[in-house]
C-alpha positions as CSV (number, residue, x, y, z in Angstrom):
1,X,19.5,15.8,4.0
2,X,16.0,15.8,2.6
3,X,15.8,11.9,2.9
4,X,16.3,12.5,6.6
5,X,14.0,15.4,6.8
6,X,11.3,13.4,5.0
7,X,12.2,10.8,7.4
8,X,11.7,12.4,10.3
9,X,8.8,14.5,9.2
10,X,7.3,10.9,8.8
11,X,8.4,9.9,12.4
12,X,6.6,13.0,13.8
13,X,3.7,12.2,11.4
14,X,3.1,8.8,13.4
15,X,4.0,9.6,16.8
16,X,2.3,13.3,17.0
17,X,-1.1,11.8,17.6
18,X,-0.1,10.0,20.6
19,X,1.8,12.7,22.6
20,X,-0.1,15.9,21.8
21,X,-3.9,15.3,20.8
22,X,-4.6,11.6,23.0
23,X,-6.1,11.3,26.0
24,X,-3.0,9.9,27.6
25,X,-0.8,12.6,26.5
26,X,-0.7,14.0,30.3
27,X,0.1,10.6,31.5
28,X,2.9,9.7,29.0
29,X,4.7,13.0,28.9
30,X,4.5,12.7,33.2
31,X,6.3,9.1,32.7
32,X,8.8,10.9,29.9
33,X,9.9,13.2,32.6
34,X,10.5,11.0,35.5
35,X,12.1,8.5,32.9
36,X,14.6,11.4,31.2
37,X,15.1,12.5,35.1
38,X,16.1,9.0,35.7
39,X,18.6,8.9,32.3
40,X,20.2,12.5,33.1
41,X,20.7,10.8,37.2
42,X,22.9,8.3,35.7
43,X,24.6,10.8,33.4
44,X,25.2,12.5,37.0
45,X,26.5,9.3,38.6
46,X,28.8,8.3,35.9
47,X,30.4,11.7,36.4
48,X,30.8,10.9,39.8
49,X,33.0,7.6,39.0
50,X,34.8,9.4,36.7
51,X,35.9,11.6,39.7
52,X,36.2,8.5,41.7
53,X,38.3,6.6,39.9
54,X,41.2,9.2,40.0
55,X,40.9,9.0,44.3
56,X,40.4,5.5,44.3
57,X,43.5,4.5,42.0
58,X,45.2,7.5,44.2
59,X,45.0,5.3,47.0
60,X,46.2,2.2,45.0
61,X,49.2,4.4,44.2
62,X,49.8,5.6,47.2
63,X,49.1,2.5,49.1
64,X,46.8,4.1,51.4
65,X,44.7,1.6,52.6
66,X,42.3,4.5,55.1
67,X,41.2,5.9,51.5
68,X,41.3,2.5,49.7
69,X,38.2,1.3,52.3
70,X,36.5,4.7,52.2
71,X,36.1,4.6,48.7
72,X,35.0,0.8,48.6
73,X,32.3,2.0,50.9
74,X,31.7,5.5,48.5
75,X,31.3,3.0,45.7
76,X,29.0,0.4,47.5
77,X,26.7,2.9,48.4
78,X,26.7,4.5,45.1
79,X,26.2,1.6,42.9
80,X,23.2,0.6,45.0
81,X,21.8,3.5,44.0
82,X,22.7,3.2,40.1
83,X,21.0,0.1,40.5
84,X,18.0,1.1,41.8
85,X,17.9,4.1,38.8
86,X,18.6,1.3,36.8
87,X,15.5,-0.6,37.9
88,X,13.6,1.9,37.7
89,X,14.5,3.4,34.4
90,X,13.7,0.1,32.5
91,X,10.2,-0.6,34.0
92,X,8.9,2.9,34.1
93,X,10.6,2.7,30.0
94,X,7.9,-0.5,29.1
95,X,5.3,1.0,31.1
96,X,5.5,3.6,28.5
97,X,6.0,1.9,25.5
98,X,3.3,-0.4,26.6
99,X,1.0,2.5,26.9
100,X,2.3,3.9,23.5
101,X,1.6,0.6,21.6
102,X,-1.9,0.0,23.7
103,X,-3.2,3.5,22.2
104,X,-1.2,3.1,19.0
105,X,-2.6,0.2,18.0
106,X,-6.6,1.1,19.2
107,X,-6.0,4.5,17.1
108,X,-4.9,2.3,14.2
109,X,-7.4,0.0,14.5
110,X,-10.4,2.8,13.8
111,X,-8.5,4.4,11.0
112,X,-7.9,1.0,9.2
113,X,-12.0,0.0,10.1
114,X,-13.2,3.4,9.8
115,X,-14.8,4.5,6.0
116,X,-14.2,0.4,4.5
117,X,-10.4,1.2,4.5
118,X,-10.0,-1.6,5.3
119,X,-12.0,-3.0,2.2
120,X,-10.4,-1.5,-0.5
121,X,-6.7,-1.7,1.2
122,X,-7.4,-5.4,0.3
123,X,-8.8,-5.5,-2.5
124,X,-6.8,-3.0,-4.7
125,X,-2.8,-2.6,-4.9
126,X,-2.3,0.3,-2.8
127,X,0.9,0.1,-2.2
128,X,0.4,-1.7,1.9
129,X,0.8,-5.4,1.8
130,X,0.3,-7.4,5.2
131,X,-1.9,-4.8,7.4
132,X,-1.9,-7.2,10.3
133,X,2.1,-7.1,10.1
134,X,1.6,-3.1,10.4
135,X,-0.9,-3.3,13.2
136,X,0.8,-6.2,15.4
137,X,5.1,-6.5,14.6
138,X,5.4,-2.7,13.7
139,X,3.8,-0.8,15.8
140,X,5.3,-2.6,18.6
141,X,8.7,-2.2,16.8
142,X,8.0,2.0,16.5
143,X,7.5,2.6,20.0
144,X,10.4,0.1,21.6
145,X,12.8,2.0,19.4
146,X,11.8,5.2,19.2
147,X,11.8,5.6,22.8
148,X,15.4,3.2,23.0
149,X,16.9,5.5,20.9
150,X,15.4,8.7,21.7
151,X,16.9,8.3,25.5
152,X,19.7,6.8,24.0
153,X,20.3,9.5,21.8
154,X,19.6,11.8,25.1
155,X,22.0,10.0,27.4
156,X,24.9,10.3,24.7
157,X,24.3,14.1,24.3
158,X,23.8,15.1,27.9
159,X,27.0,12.8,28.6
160,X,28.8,14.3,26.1
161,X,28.5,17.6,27.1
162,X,29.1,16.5,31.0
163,X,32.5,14.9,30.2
164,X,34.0,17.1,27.7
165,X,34.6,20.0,29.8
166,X,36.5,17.0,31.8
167,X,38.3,15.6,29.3
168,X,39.2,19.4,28.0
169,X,41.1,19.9,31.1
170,X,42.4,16.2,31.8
171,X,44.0,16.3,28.2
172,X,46.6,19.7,28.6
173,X,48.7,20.3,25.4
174,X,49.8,17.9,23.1
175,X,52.6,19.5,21.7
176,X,52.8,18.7,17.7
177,X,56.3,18.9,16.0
178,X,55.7,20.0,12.9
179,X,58.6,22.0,10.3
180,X,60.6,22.5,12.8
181,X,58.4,24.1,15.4
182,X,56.4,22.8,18.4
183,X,52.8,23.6,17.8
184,X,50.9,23.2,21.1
185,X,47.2,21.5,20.5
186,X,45.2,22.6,23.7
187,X,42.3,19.7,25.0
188,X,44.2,17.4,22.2
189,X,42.3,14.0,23.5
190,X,38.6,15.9,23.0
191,X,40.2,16.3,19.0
192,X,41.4,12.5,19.0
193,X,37.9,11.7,19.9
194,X,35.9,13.9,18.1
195,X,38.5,12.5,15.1
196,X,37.9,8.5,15.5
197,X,34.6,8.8,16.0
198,X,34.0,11.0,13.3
199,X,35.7,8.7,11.1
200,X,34.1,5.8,12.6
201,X,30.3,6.8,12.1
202,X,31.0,7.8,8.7
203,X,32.4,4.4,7.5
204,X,29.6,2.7,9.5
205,X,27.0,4.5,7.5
206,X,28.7,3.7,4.5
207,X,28.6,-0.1,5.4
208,X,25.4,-0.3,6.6
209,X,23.5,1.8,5.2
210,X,22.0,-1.2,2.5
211,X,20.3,-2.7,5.7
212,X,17.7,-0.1,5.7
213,X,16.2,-1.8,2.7
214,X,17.2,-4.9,3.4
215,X,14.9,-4.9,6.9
216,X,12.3,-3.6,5.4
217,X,12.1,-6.5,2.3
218,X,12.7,-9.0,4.7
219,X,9.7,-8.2,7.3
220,X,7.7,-8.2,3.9
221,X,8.8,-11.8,2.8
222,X,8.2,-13.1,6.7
223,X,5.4,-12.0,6.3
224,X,3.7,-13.1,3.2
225,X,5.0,-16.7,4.5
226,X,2.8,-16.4,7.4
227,X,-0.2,-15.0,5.4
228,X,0.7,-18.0,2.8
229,X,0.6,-20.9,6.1
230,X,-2.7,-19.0,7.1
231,X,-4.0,-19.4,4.1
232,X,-3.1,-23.3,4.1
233,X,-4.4,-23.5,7.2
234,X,-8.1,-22.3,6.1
235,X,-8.3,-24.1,3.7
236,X,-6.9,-27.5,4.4
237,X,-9.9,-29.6,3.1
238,X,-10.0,-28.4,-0.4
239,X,-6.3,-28.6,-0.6
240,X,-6.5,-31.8,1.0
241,X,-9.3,-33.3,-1.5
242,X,-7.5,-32.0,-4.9
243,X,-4.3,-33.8,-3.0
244,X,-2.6,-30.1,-3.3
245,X,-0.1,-30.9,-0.8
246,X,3.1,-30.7,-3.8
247,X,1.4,-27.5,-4.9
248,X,1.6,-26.1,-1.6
249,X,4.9,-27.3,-0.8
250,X,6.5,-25.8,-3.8
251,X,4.5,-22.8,-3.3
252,X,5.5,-22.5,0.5
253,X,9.1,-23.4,-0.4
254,X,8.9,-20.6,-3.1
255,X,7.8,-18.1,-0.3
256,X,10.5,-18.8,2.3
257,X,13.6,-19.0,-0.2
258,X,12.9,-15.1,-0.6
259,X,12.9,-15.2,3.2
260,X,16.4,-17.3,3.2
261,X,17.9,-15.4,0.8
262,X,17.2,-11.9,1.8
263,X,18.4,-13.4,5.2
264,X,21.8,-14.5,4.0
265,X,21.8,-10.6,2.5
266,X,21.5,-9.4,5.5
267,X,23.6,-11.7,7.8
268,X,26.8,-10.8,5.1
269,X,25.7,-7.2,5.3
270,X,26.0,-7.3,9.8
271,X,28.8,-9.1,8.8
272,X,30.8,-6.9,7.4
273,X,29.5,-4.6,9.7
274,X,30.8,-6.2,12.8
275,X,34.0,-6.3,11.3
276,X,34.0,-2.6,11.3
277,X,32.5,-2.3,14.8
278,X,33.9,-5.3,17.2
279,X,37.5,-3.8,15.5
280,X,36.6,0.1,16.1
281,X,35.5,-0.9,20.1
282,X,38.5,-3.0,20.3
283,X,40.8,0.7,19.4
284,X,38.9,2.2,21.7
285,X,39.8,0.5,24.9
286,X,43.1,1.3,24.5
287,X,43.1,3.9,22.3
288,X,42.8,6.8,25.3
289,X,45.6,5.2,27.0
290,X,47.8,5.3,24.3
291,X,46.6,8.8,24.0
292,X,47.6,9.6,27.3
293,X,51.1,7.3,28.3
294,X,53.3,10.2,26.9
295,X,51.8,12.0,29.8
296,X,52.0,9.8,32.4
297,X,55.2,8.0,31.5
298,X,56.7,11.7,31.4
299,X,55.5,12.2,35.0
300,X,53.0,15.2,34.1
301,X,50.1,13.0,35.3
302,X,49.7,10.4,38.3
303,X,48.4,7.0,37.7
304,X,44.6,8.2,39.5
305,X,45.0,11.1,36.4
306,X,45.5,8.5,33.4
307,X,42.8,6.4,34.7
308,X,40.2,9.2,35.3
309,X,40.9,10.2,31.7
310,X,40.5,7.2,30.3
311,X,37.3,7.1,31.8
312,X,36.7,11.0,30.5
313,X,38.0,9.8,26.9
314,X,35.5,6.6,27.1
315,X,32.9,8.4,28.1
316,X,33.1,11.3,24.9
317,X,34.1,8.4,22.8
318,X,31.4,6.5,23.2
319,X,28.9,9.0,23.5
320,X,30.4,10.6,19.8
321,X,29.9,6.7,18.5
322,X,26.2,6.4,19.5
323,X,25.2,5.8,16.0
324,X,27.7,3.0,15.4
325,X,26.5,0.7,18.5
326,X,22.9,1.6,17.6
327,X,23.3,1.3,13.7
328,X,21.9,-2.2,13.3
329,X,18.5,-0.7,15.2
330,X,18.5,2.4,13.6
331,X,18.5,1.0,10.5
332,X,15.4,-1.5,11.5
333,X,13.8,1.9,13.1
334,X,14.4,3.1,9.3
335,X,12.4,0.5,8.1
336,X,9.7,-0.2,10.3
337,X,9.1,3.8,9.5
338,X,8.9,3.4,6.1
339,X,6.4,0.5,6.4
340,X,4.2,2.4,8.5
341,X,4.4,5.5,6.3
342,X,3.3,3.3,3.8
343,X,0.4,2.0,5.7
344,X,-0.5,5.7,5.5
345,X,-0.5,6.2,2.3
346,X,-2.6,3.6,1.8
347,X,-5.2,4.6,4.1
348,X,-5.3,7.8,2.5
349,X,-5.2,6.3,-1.3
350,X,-8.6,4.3,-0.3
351,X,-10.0,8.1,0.7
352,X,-9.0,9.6,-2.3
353,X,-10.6,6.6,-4.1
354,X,-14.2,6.6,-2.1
355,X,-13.8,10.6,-2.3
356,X,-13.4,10.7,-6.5
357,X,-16.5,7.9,-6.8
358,X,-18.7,9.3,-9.0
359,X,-21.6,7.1,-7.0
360,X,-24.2,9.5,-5.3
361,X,-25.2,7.4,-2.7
362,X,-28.4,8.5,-0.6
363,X,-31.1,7.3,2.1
364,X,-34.8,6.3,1.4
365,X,-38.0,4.7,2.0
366,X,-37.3,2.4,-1.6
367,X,-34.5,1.2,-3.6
368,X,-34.0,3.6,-6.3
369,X,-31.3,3.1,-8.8
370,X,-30.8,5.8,-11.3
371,X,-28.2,6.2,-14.5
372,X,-25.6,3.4,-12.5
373,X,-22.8,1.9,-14.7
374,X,-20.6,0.6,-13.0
375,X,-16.8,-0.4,-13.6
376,X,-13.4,-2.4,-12.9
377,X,-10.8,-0.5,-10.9
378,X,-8.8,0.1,-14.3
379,X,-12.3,2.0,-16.0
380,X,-13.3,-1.2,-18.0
381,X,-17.2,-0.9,-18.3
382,X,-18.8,-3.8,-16.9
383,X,-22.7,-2.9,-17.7
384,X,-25.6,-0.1,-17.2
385,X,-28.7,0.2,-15.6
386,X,-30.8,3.1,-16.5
387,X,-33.7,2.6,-13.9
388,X,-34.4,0.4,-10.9
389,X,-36.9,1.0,-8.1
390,X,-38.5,-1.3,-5.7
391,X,-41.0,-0.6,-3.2
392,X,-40.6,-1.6,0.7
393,X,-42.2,-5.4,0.4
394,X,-41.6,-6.0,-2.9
395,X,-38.8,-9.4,-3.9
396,X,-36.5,-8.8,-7.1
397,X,-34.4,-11.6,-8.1
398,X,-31.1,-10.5,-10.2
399,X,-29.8,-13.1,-12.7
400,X,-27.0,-12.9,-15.1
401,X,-24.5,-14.6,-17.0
402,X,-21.2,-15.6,-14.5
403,X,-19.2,-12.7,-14.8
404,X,-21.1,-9.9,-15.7
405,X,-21.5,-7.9,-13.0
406,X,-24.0,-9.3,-10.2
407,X,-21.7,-9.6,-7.0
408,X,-20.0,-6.1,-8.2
409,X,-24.1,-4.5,-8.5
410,X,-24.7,-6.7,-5.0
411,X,-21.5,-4.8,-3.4
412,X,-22.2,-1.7,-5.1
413,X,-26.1,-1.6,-3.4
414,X,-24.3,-2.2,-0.3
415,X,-22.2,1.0,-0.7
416,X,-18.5,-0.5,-1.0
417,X,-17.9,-0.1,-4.7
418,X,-17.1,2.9,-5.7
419,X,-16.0,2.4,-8.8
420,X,-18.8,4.0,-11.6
421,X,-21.4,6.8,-11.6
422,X,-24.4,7.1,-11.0
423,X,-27.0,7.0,-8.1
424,X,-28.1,4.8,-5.8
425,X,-30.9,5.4,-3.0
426,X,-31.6,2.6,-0.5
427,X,-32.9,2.6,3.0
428,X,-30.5,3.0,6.0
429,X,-28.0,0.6,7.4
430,X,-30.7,0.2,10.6
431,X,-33.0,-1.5,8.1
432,X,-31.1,-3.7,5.9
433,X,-28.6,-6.5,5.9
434,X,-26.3,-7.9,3.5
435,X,-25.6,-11.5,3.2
436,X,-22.3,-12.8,0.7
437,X,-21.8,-16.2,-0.6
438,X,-19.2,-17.0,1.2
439,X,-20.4,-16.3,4.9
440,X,-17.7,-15.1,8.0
441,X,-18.1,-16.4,11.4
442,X,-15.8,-15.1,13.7
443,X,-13.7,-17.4,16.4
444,X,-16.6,-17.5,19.2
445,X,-19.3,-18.9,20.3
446,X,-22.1,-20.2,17.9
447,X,-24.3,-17.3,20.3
448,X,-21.6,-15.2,19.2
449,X,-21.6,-16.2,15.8
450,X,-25.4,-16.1,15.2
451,X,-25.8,-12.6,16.4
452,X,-22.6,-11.1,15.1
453,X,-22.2,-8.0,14.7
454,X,-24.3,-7.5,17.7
455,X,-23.0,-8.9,20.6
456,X,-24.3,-12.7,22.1
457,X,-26.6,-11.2,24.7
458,X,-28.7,-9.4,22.3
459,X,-31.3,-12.5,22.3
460,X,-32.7,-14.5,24.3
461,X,-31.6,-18.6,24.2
462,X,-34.9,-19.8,22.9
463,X,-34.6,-17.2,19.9
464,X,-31.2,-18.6,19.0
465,X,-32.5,-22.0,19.5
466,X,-36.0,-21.5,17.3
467,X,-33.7,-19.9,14.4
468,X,-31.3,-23.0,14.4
469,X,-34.5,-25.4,14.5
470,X,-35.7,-23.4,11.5
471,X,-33.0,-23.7,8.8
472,X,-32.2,-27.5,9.7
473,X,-29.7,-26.9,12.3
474,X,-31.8,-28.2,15.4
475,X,-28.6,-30.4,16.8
476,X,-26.5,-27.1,17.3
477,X,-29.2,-25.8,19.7
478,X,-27.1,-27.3,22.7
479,X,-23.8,-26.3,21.5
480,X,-24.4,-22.3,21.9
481,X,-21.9,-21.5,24.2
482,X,-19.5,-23.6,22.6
483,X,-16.2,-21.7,21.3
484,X,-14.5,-23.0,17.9
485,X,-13.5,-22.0,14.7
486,X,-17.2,-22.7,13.1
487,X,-15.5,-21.8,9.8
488,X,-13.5,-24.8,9.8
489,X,-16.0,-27.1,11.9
490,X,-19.4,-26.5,9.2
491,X,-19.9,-27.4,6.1
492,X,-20.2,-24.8,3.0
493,X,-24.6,-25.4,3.4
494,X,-24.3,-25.4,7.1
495,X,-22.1,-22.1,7.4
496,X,-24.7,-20.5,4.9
497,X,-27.8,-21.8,7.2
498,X,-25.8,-20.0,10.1
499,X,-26.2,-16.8,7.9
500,X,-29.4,-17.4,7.1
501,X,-30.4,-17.4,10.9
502,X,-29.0,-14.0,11.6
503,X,-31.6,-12.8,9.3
504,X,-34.2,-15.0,11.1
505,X,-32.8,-12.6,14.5
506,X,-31.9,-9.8,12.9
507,X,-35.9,-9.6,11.4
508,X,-34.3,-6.7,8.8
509,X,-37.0,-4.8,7.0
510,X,-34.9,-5.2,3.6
511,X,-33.1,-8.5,3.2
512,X,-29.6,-8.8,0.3
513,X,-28.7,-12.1,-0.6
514,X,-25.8,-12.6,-3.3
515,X,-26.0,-16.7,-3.7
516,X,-26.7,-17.0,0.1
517,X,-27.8,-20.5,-0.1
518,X,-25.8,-21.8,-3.1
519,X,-24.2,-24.4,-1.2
520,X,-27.3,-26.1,0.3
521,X,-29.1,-29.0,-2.0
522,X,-32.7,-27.4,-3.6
523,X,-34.6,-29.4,-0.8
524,X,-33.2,-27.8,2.0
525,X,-32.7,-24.0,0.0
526,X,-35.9,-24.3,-0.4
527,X,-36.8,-25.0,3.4
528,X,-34.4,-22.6,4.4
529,X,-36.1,-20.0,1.9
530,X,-39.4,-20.8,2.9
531,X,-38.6,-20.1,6.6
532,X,-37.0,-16.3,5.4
533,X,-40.4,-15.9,3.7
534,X,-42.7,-16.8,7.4
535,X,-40.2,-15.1,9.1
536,X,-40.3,-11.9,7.0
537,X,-43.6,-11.7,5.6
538,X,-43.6,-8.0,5.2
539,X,-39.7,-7.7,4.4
540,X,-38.2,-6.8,1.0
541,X,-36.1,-9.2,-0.6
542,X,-33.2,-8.9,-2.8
543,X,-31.3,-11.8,-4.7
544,X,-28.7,-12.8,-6.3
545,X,-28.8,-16.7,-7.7
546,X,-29.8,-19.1,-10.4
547,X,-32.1,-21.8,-8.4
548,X,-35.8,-22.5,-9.2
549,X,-36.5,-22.3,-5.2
550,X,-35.4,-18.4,-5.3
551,X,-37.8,-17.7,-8.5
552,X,-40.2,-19.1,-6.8
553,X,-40.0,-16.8,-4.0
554,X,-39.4,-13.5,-6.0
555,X,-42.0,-11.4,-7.9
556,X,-39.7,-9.5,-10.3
557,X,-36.8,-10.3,-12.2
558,X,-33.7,-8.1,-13.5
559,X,-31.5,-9.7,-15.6
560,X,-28.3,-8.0,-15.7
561,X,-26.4,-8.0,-19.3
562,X,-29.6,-7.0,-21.1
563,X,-29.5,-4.4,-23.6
564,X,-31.7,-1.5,-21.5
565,X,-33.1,-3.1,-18.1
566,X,-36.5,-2.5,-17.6
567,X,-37.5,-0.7,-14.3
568,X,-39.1,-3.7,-12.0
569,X,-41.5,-2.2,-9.4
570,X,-43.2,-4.1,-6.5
571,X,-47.0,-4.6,-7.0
């Protein structure tokens, strides 16, 4: 019981948001009515068959062939209007989910970007592997069956409490021989149902109750294939050059058995389950009607009797066996839960993380670093600096042995590692701008890409144009309001020059640069450098990088590794 408390504790944990602190709440719980109004009216009109079916096979019986028409029309009229219930019921149904997932997935989209989650989710093991999985297959999965088996769960309930007052009073006594003595069993088909699908659920349970896990591993291995053929597909050239295709292959194949054989797991887990299920629906249709022959064949009930409590018996039956039909999907409900519980987990391990750093971070006119040693994620040391500050104008060029420390100090600056102590002062995000080796440009427009974060209309065409002439990249000028996947279409050096003319737009008053132009020859880095310097004549630069070009550009020097770093001031 505290594995299902927990996991519906969790449930209400995810959905909660949605349905009593959103914006949409009035809207969604106005569609929940109309749609639960619409379940319980077909709760209603199956009662009414039930009813119907005793007059109508009446009539058979009694070869009354006035009745027999009257009902045909009764029944006509009716079903038109369980159709149109129907109808209704299913669109209004993915209206809401539609909603559900639409606000769902914007909600979880600001938690994941909000605070760098994001960030350390990917770099650390935090327990959430495949976030886009999270955000796009389960998310959608959460809302189609919570609400499918929420009103399922509803229909099955309200039905079973509409038929077995019925049923109760269809059934009579069932008189029980037993010692000697006739023991009379009042409403004895409500206690054969209550018995075979009691029986029933609990032996499904007990079948499928692996498939829980079994879901949940194999949306994992689906989808670290995908990520794998993503990744494959990013970086087809190198792959291509070191003829890696083998590598790949075997990789790939490596990834999909898990997918295969988790598969199989699960295909001989339904199996066995289907077994259990096809045979238990099987009993069922004739299980009320061997039930209720001693009745009928005695004379105690007329053929428009049996067949209305057939229909009664169905009805409870089926309602009582909700969780064998829906086992299978609430077994993948179980799952998909578990995933996103996971998801927020993680989003609240990277708080805790950012939350413990022992990093003061604060605002300023300079850059002021103060007592900083920084670390790995498992506490090794990787160095100290006791002092840094650099004045607004001033250039500082950070060199280092590979692997000391320089892209962790670079990220660090920037305020996404927070793993250390000590205390960092730089100015505010308004003023500066950060610039990796390896540069992203998103799937857009080269406008779009140039101005990025900001959107394309921030500038004017003759800026983007003038910034492209300026770090060799003239030829593009034409091609701004082209769309491609500039990642894939530029070079390394071309893909940095795009970089370096955000800064050119950007003009930011303090300008980072961790091996921004590593890929470009020491002609054109220095071109490209020289246009930074004319463009930002009074801007403070900050680098990261080995290349004669950037020492010529930069006033100070701190070499990281050193014993005790010397403070470096601007002149």
């Amino acid at each position: 019981m505290s594995r299902l408390a927990a996991f519906f504790r969790a449930f209400w944990g995810l959905a909660k948001p949605y349905w009593t602190r959103s914006d949409e709440k009035g809207r969604a719980w106005g569609l929940l009515i109309v749609i639960v109004a619409l379940n319980l009216s077909t709760v209603a009109l199956s009662v009414w068959f039930n009813f119907w079916y005793k007059s109508f096979y009446d009539s058979l019986q009694n070869r009354n062939f006035a009745d027999f028409k009257t009902y045909l029309l009764q029944f006509c009229g009716v079903a038109v209007a369980f159709i149109i219930v129907a109808v209704y019921q299913t669109y209004l149904s993915q209206m809401l989910r539609l909603y559900w997932r639409r606000w769902l997935t914007d909600h979880w989209l600001d938690e994941w970007l909000a605070r760098k989650r994001y960030y350390l989710m990917q770099l650390l093991p935090l327990g959430t592997d495949n976030p886009d999985q999270r955000l796009a297959d389960d998310l959608r999965l959460f809302t189609d069956y919570s609400l499918s088996l929420a009103l399922g769960l509803l229909n099955s309930v309200v039905t079973l409490f509409s038929f077995l007052g019925i049923l109760w009073s269809l059934s009579g006594d069932f008189a029980l021989p037993l010692f000697g003595h006739q023991i009379a069993i009042p409403g004895y088909m409500v206690w054969a149902a209550l018995i075979y699908a009691g029986i029933g659920t609990w032996l499904t349970h007990k079948i499928g109750r692996p498939l829980v896990r079994l879901n949940f591993d194999q949306q994992r291995y689906e989808a670290d294939f995908r990520f794998h053929l993503v990744r494959l597909r990013e970086n087809v050239e190198g792959i291509a050059l070191q003829d890696g295709e083998a590598a790949e292959k075997a990789a790939l194949g490596s990834r999909f058995r898990h997918v295969v054989d988790n598969f199989f797991a699960i295909m001989k887990k339904q199996k066995q389950l289907t077994w259990f299920t096809s045979g238990y629906g099987q009993v069922a249709t004739v299980f009320p009607f061997i039930v209720g022959a001693p009745r009928y064949f005695s004379g105690g009930i007329a053929l428009g009797d049996l067949m209305q409590t057939v229909s009664a018996f169905g009805q409870v039956q089926s309602s009582l066996s909700y969780i064998i039909g829906a086992y299978t999907d609430i077994a993948e409900w179980w799952s998909v839960i578990n995933r996103l519980q996971g998801f927020v987990e993680g989003l609240g391990k990277a708080d805790a993380i950012n939350a413990a750093s022992k990093i003061a971070a604060a605002s300023g006119e300079t850059l002021a670093v103060e007592n900083l040693s920084l670390e790995l994620p498992d506490g090794r040391r990787l160095f100290d600096l006791d002092r840094l500050d650099l004045q607004a104008g001033g250039s500082l060029l950070i060199e280092g042995r590979s692997g000391n420390g320089k892209t962790t100090f670079f990220r660090a600056l920037a305020g996404l590692w927070p793993f250390g102590k000590g205390r960092i002062q730089r100015p505010g995000a308004h003023e500066v701008l950060f610039l990796p080796q390896k540069p992203y440009l998103p799937i857009a427009s080269l406008r779009a890409a140039l101005a990025y974060p900001e959107g394309p209309d921030r500038y004017q065409t003759e800026e983007y144009r003038a910034a492209l002439t300026a770090i060799g990249l003239g030829a593009f000028a034409g091609r701004l309001d082209e769309e491609a996947n500039w990642a894939q279409l530029l070079s390394g050096g071309e893909q940095q020059r795009v970089q370096i003319a955000r800064a050119l737009l950007k003009q930011p008053r303090w300008l980072f640069l961790d091996e921004a132009t590593s890929a470009l020859d020491e002609a054109s880095e220095a071109a490209v450098l020289e246009a930074l310097r004319q463009a930002l004549p009074h801007g403070t630069l900050v680098s990261i990088g080995h290349r004669p070009a950037l020492a010529a550009l930069h006033r100070d020097r701190l070499t990281l590794g050193a014993a005790l770093p010397e403070p470096v001031a601007a002149e």
